[in-house]
Each structure stands twice: as C-alpha cells, then as structure tokens.
N, C-alpha and C positions, 0 to 999 in steps of 0.2 A: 656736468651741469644738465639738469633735467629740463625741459621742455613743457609747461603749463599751456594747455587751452584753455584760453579765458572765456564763456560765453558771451553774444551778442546781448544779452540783458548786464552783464558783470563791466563788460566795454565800457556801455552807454552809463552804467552808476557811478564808474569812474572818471571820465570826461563830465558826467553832471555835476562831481562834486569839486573838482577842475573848474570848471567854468565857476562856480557858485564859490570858489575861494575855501573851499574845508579840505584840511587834510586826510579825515576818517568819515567814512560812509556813517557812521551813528551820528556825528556831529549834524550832518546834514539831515539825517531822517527826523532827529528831535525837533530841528527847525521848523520842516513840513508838517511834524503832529503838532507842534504850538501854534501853527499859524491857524487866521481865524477862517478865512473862504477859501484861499490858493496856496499851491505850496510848485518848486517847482518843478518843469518835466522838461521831456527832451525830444528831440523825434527821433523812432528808430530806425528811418530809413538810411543802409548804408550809404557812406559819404554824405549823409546831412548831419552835424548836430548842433542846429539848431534848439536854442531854450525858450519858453516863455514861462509863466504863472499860468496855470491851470486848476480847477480843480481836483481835490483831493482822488477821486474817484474816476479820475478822464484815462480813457483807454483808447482812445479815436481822436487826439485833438487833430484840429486843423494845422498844419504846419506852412508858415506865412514863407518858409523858402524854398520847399520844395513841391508844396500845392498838395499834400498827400494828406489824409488823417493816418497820422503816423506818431503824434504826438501824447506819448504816454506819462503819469505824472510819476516822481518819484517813490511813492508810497503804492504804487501800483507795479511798477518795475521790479521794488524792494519785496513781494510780495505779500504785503502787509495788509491790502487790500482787494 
C-alpha cells in the first residue's frame, strides 16, 4: 500500500465538496462557473473549515470563525482563476 500526500489546497476541495454534498470535484466547479455573483469557498486556515458564498474571484475572504482573511473561493483554490 502506497502512501499519497494530499495537498493543503487538494484537502480543502475535498472537504469543500463534502460539505457542499458533491461526490466529484467537477460537479461542484460547474456549479460555481453557472453561478451568477458567488460560488462557494472555504478557509484555509488549518483546523478551520469553515464555508460561505463568496465571490468568484476572493482570495482573502474574511472568515466569520476564525477571524482571518483566509477564506478562499472554489474556483480559485481549483485554479481556474
């Protein structure tokens, strides 16, 4: 049995899409390109993940539980944008 290091960005799309109810990471990214202002994100700070709607483009959101701009959106995480 081999041993995978998952990155801290690979984590957090996996627990985003977890929380958001999709079993495949494309499911979830087509949702955030059809959406019209917000799509969602997560924070990256370890041991918070917290989610909200943010925009498409947010690399710094404010994160309502751990106080940080840590909250990054899906399509930014994805690096799509």
């Amino acid at each position: 049995m081999s041993n995978i290091a998952l990155s801290q960005k690979s984590i957090k799309l996996m627990k985003l899409c977890e929380i958001e109810g999709f079993d495949k990471l494309d499911d979830l990214l087509l949702l955030a390109t059809l959406a019209d202002t917000m799509c969602p994100a997560i924070c990256m700070m370890e041991g918070c993940d917290h989610t909200a709607e943010m925009e498409p483009d947010q690399d710094q959101g404010f994160c309502e539980a751990c106080g940080g701009n840590t909250v990054v959106s899906v399509l930014v995480l994805a690096g799509l944008i």
